[in-house]
N, C-alpha and C positions, 0 to 999 in steps of 0.2 A: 541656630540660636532661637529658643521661643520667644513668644511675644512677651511674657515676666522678665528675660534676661535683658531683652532693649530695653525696656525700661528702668530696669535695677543698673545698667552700665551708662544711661543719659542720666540719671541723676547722679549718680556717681560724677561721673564728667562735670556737669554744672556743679556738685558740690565742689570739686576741688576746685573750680574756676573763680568761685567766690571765695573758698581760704585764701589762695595766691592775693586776690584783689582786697581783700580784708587785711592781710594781713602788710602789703603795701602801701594802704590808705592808713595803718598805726601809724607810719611814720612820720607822717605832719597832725599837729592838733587839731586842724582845720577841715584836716578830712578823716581824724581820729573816729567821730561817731557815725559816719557812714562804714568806713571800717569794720566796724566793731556790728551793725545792721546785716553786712553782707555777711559777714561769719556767722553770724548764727542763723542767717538765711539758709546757709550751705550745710550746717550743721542739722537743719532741717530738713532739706533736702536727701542730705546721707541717711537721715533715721527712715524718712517714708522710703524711699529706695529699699530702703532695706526689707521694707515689705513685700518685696514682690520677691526675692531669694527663693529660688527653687524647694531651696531645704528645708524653708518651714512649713509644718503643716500644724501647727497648735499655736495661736496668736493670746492663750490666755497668760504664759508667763512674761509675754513680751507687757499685756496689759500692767500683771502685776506690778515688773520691773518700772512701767511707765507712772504707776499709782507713786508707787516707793519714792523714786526719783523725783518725783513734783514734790513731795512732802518734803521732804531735803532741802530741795535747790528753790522754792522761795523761799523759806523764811531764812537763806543765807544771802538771797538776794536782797535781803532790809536789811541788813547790816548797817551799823552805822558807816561811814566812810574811815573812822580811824580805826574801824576793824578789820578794812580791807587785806592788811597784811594776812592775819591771822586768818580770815574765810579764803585766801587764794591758795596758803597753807593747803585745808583742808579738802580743795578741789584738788590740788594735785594728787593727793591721797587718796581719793576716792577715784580719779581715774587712774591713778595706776596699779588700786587694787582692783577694777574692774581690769587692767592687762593681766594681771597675775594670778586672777581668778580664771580668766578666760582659758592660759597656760596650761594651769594646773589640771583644768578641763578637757581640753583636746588630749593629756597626755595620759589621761585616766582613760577617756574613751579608745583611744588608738596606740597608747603604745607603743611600743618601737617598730610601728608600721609604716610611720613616717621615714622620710629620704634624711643623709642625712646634713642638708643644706635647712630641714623645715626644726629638725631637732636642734639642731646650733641656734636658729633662729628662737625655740621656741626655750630654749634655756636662757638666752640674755633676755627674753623678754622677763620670764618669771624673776630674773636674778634682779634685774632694772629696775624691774616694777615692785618686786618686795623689799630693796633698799630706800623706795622711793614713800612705798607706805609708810614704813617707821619713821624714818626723815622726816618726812613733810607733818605729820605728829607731833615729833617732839621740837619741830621747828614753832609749831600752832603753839603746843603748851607754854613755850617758851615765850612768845611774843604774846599769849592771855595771862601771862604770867603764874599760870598753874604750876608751875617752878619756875625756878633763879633765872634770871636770865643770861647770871655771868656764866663764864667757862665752868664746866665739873671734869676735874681732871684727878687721875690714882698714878701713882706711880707704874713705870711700865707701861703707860696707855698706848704708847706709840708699838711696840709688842705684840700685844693684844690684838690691836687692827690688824697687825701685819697678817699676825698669825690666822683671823677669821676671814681674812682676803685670798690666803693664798689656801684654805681649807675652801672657802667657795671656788675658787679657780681649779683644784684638783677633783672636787667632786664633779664640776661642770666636765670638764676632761675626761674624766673616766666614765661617764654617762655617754655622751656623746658617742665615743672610741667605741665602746661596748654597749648600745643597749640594749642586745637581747642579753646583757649578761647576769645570774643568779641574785647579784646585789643592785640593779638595774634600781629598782626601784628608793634600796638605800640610800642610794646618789641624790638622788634625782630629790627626796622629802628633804635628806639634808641640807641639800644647797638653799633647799626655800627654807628653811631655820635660818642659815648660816648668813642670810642675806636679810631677813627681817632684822637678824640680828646688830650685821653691823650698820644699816641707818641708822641706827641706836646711836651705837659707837660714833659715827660720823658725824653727827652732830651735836652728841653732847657737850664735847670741848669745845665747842663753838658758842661766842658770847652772842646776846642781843643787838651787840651794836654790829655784828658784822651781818645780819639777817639778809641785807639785798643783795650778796654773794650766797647767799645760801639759797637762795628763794628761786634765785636764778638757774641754779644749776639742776635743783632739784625740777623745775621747769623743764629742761634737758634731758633730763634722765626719765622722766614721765610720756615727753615726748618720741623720745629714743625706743621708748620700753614699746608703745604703741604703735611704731613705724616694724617692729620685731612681730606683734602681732599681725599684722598685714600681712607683711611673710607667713608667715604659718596658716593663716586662713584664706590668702588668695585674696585680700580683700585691698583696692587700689586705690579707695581713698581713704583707708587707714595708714598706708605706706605713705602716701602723700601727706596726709594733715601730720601725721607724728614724725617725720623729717623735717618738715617748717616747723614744725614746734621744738623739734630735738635740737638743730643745727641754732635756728634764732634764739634759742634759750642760751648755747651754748656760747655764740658771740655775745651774747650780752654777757652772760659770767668772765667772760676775756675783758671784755668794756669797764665791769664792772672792778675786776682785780688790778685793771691801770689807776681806776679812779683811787683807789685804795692802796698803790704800791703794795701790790702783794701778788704773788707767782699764780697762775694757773697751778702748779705740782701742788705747790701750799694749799689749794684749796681742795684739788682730787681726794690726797688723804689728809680732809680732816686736819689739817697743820696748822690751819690758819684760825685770828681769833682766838686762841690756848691760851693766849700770855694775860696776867691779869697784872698790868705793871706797878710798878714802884715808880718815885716822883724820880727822876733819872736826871731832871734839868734844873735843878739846884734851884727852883722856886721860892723866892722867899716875899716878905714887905704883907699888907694889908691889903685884904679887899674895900674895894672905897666905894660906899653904901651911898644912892641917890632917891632922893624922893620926888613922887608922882608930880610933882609942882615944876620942880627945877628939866625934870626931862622933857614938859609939855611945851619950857619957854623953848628948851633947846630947838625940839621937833619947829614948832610955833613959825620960828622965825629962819629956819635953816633952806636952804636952795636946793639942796639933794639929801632925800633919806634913801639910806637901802635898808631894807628889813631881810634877815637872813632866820630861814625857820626852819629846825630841827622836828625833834622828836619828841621834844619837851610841848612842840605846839598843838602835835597829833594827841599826845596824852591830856593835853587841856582845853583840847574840842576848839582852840582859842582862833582857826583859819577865819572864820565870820568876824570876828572883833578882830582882828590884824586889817583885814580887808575896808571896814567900818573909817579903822583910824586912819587907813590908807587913802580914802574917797576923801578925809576931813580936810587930811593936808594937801590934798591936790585941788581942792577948794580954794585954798589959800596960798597959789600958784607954787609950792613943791615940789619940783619933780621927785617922785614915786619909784621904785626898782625895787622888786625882790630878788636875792638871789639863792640860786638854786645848786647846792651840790650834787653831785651826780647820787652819791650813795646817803643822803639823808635821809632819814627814816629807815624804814625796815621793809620795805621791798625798792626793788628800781620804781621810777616814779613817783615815788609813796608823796612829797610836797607836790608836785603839779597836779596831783589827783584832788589835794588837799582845798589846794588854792583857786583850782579850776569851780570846785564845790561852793568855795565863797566866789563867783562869777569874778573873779580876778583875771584883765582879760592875758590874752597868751603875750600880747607885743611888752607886757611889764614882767614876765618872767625874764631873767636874764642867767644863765647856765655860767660857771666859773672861769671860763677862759675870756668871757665877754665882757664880764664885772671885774673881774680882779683889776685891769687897767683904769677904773673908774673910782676906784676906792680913793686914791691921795684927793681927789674932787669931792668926795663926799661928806658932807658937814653931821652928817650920825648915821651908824649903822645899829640899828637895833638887832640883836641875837636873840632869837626868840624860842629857848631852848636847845640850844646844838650845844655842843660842847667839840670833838677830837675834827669835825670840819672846820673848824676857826681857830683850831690851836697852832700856832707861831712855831712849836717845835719842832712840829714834822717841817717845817722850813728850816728851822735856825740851828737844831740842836743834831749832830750826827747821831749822839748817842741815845737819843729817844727811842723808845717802841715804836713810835708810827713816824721817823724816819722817812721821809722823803714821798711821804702822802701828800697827793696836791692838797692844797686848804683853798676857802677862800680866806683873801688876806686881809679882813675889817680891822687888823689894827693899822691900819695904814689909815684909815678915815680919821681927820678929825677930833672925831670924839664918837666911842661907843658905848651903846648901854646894851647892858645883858640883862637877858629876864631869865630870872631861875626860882627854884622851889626853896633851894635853900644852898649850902656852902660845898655839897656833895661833889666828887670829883667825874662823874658820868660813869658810863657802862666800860669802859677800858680801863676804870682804874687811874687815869693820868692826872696830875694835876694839871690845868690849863693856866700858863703865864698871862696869859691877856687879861685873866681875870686881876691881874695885879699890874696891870700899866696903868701909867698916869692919867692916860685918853678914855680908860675904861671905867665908867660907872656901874656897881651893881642896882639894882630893881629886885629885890625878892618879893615872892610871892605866888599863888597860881596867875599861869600867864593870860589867861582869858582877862582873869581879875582886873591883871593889870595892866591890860590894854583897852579896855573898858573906862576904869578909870582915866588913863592918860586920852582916851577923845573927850573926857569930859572936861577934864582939866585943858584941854585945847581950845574948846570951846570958850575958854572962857577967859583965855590969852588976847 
């Protein structure tokens, strides 16, 4: 081994030593940003490593690619924080069109000279990584709102997928089996069509509100797609980092489809999220309108608030003034709780991300299996744009669309107020019953607004 190969296989070694420890330390918030330090310590480490690779002997396209790549990735690193969804979107796209470019690459240069454990490999990658492209796209558009964010569904759709799944799984097949064979390379373009194609497909029936199943998986598949690369270039901590990215993605979307009663199968193809419902639970009576005065005495004087924050909170920038009126009434000895459902917002995390931004500390976030026992003690839960995580059906009604989805249970508190934009049924379509219990006061209005308002009005209680 020359003296460039110890080098390129010691940094290789430390990087993966830092993914593993990075990615160990996500697991508490506490040691979340060291975490997050060491991975891209190690992600540094991989790139200089990589300089010393026998094989290169021209460093100016690596410079290019380096120019390219800075112009991108800062100005997606200013992102606001409730754009995070939609820029994590776009990293997965961009690295998995870096696997599927890399693919397409090696099989231009070499051909069916490869073995064929490197060719197997080297078709799930392209296949992975260019369902992963379109995917994570129209997952972005979707969540910038550059279209609907509800389900787009044609008759037949279910069909369709099959049919462009089991057309990518027959070309992959007949590539592999044969590649020195005449239509070799037909196979092998169409499957990268056939697979850009259906990320399309796989995620267009898919609504807004389901995004932190989607987000995740695609995660997975990104990861997956890269650990395939490795295989086919020899490269040991690309097998390494895209395995703990593939496999941790993939428990999460497991995590994520409990949180959500809905199947792992349902989410593979595309199943899930399709349905755009009808009110199914016989909702009837008045929404019962409250104003900024009468919820400040409530807040004011109450012993326990839980503030519960959706998606609606992310859209109105509103985590600083939640946080604001949080500090007010903990002034005024309240105990404080948010709570947190696992799939709120539109990636995993998307609220602790939120709330961590407004220095919300970690010991008042409280996770739905912790709160829900707390709720009959709670003297007001403020909803602070959710809507299908605090709806009572998927508790009470069998015959509901979201059917036996854990919720957290705020109509057990008290008395709750809801902050909303207006009388809209949210991103599933359902009508929500809590908006029509006795306990439940609406608040319209933008939610920043009116949480702004209500510390002032607190103030003055």
């Amino acid at each position: 081994m020359t003296h460039p190969s110890y080098i390129l296989e010691a940094t290789y070694l430390i990087a993966s030593c830092l993914f593993v420890m990075g990615l160990k330390s996500l697991s508490h918030p506490d040691t979340a940003r060291r975490g997050m330090i060491m991975a891209a310590a190690g992600m540094l480490a991989a790139l200089l490593g990589t300089l010393f690779h026998p094989d290169i002997h021209n460093y100016l396209w690596i410079a290019v690619g380096l120019v390219v790549g800075s112009s991108i990735g800062i100005p997606m690193a200013m992102v606001p924080m409730t754009a995070m969804p939609q820029r994590t979107a776009l990293s997965h796209a961009f690295g998995a069109l870096a696997a599927s470019l890399v693919g397409i690459a090696e099989y231009v240069i070499h051909g069916n000279s490869m073995g064929g454990v490197k060719m197997g490999a080297l078709g799930l990658e392209v296949m992975l990584g260019s369902l992963t492209v379109t995917g994570s796209l129209i997952a972005a558009a979707k969540l910038q709102e550059f279209m609907r964010g509800t389900p787009i569904q044609f008759k037949g759709q279910h069909f369709v997928n099959l049919a462009i799944g089991l057309g990518m799984v027959t070309c992959f097949v007949l590539w592999v089996m044969d590649p020195g064979a005449a239509n070799a390379n037909i196979y092998f373009f169409t499957l990268v069509g056939l697979s850009f194609l259906f990320g399309v497909m796989l995620v267009i029936p898919i609504g807004a509100a389901d995004m932190p199943v989607v987000m995740s998986l695609l995660n997975s598949y990104a990861g997956l797609s890269s650990a395939a690369t490795g295989f086919v270039l020899g490269n040991n901590v690309l097998i390494i980092a895209g395995t703990l990215d593939g496999f941790s993605g993939f428990i999460l979307s497991i995590l994520m489809c409990k949180a959500m009663n809905r199947s792992i199968t349902n989410v593979l193809f595309g199943g899930f999220g399709a349905v755009v419902g009808t009110d199914t639970g016989g909702v009837g009576g008045t929404m019962r309108e409250v104003t900024v005065d009468d919820v400040a005495v409530q807040l004011a004087y109450a012993n326990q608030v839980v503030f519960v924050p959706g998606y609606g909170m992310a859209t109105a920038q509103a985590q600083h003034a939640c946080r604001e009126l949080g500090n007010l009434l903990e002034e005024r000895g309240v105990a404080v709780k948010y709570a947190i459902h696992p799939v709120a917002g539109r990636m995993p995390g998307h609220m602790n991300v939120l709330l961590a931004e407004a220095n919300v500390p970690y010991s008042s976030l409280w996770e739905m299996d912790q709160i829900n026992p707390e709720m009959p003690q709670t003297d007001v839960a403020v909803v602070i744009g959710a809507n299908d995580v605090v709806n009572p059906d998927a508790r009470d009604n069998p015959k509901s669309l979201i059917a036996g989805m854990p919720i957290i249970e705020v109509d057990k508190a008290k008395s709750v107020v809801v902050l909303k934009r207006g009388k809209g049924k949210g991103f599933s379509g359902l009508e929500n019953p809590l908006f029509f219990k006795s306990v439940t006061g609406m608040l319209y209005g933008d939610a920043k607004s009116s949480l702004v308002n209500l510390a002032q009005a607190v103030q003055k209680v």
